[in-house]
C-alpha positions as CSV (number, residue, x, y, z in Angstrom):
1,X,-58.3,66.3,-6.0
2,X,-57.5,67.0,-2.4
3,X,-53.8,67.9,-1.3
4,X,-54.0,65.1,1.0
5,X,-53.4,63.0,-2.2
6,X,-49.6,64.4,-3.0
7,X,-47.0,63.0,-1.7
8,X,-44.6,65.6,0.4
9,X,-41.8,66.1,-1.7
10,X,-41.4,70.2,-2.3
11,X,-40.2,71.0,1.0
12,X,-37.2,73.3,1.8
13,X,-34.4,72.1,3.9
14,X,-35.4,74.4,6.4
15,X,-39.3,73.5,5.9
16,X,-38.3,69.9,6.4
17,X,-36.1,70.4,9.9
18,X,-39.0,72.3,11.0
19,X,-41.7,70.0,10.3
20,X,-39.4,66.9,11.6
21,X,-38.8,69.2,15.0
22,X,-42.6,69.1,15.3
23,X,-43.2,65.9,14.6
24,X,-40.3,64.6,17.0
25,X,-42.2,66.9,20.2
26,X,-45.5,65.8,19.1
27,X,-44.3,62.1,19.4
28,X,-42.6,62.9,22.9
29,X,-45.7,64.5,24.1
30,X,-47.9,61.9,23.0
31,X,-46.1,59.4,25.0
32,X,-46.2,61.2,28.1
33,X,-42.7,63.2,28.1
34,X,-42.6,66.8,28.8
35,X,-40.9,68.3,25.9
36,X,-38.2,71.7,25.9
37,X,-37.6,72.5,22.3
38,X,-34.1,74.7,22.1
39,X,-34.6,78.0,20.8
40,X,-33.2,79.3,17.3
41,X,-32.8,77.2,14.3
42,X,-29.8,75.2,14.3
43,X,-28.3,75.2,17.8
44,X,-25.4,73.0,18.6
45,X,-25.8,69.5,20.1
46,X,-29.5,69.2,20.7
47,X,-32.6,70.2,19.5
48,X,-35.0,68.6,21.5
49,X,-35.0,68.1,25.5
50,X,-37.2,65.4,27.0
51,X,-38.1,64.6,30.4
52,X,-39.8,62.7,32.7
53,X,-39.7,61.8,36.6
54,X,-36.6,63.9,36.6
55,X,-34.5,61.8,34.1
56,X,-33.7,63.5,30.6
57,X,-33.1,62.8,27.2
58,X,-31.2,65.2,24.4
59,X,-33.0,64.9,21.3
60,X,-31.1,66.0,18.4
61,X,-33.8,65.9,15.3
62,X,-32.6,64.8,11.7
63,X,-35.7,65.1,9.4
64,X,-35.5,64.0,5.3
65,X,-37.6,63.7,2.4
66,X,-35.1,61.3,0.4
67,X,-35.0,58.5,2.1
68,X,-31.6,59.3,3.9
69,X,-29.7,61.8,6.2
70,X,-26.6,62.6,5.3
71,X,-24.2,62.4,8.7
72,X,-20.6,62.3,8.4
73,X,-19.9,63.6,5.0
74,X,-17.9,66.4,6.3
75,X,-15.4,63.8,8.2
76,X,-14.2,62.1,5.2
77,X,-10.9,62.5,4.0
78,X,-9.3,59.8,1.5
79,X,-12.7,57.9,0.9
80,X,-12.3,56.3,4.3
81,X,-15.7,56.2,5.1
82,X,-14.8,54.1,8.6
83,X,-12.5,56.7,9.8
84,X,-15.6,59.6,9.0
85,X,-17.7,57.7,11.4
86,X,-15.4,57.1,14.1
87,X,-14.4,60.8,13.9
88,X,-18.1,61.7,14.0
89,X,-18.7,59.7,16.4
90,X,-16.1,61.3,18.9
91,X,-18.0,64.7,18.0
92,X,-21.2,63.6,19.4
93,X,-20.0,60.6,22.0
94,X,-23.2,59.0,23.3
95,X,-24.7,62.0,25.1
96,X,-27.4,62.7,22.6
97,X,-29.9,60.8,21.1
98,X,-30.7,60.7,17.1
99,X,-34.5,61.2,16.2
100,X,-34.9,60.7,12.5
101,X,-37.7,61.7,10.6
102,X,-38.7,60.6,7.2
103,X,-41.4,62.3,5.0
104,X,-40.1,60.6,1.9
105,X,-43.6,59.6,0.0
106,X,-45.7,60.1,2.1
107,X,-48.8,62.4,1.8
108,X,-49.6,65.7,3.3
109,X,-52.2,63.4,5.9
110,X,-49.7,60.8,6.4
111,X,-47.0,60.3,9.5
112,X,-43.6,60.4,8.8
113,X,-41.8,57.2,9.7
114,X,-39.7,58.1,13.4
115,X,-36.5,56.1,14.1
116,X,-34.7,56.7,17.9
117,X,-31.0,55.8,17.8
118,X,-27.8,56.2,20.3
119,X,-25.0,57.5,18.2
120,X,-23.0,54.4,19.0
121,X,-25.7,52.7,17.0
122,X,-25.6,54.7,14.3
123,X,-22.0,54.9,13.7
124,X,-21.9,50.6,13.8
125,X,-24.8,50.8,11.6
126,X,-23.0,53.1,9.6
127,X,-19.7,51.1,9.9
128,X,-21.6,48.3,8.8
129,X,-23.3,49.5,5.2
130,X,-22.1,48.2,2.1
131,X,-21.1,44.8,3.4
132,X,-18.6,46.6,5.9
133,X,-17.2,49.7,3.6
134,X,-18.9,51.8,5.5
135,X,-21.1,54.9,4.1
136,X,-21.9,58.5,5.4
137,X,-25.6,58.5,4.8
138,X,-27.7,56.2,6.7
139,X,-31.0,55.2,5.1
140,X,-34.1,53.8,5.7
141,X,-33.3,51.3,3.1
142,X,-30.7,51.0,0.2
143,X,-30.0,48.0,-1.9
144,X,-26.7,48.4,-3.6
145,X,-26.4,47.9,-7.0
146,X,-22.9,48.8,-8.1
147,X,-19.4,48.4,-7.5
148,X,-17.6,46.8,-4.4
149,X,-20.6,47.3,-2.0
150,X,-23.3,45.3,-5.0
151,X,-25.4,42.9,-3.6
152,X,-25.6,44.5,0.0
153,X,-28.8,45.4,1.8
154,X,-28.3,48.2,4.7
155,X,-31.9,49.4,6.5
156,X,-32.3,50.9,9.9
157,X,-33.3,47.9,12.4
158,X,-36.7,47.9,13.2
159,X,-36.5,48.5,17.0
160,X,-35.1,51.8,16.2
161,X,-38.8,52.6,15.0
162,X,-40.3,55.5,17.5
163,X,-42.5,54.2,20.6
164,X,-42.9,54.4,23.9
165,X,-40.6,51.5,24.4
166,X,-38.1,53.0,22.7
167,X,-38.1,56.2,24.4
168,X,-37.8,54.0,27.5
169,X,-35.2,51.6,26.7
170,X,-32.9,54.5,25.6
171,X,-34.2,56.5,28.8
172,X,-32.8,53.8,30.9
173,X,-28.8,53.8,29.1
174,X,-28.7,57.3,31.0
């Protein structure tokens, strides 16, 4: 059987970041941005510069193989989950943009899914999960099944998705 047939899941953390930082330029690239990728691993702010017709994008890549990135964690204090986004949020203001990258099953010939987002609209979205309770891991898709926030449905909209469109509908906020 070929290794094309396993689904990606025995990554490292580190593996993962630098697989969704390659991904993330190749997608730039491919849609006609020049592409600065900041040196060293883990670099404040950014991870990614784009540009093209001298107007610029800061890229800062979140990659995953579980479905979810885990954002604001770190924020919380007293299970207020609203206050760890808004506090998050203030951290990162809307000066960067979010490029997620998912590898959760699929296979070593597969794309990952890409999702562009302005940290405004990830910290509503994130304001928003659990039928308004709030949560500090976005997700692709989660279906609650227990306690206060059963019976929800959070998923990242579908014009976050990565393409060219995107790229220049976000381009145009700066």
């Amino acid at each position: 059987m070929s290794s094309s047939v396993f689904i990606m899941k025995e990554m490292t953390s580190y593996q993962v970041g630098v697989a969704a930082e390659a991904f993330a330029a190749a997608l730039f690239a491919r849609v006609g941005f020049h592409v600065s990728v900041q040196y060293g691993a883990n670099q404040p702010g950014y991870d990614l510069i784009i540009e093209r017709e001298k107007k610029s994008l800061h890229i800062s890549v979140k990659g995953s193989q579980d479905g979810g990135w885990g954002l604001t964690q770190s924020y919380l204090k007293n299970a207020d989950y609203r206050a760890a986004v808004d506090a998050w949020y203030r951290e990162h203001g809307e000066s960067i943009i979010f490029c997620f990258v998912q590898f959760k099953d699929k296979k070593v010939d597969e794309m990952p899914e890409v999702f562009l987002a302005t940290s405004g609209e990830v910290a509503d979205l994130l304001k928003k999960s659990g039928g308004g309770l709030g949560d500090t891991v976005l997700r692709v898709k989660k279906v609650w099944t227990r306690g206060q926030r059963a019976g929800n449905v959070d998923e990242i909209p579908e014009r976050w998705r990565f393409s060219k469109q995107r790229v220049e509908e976000l381009l145009k906020l700066r």
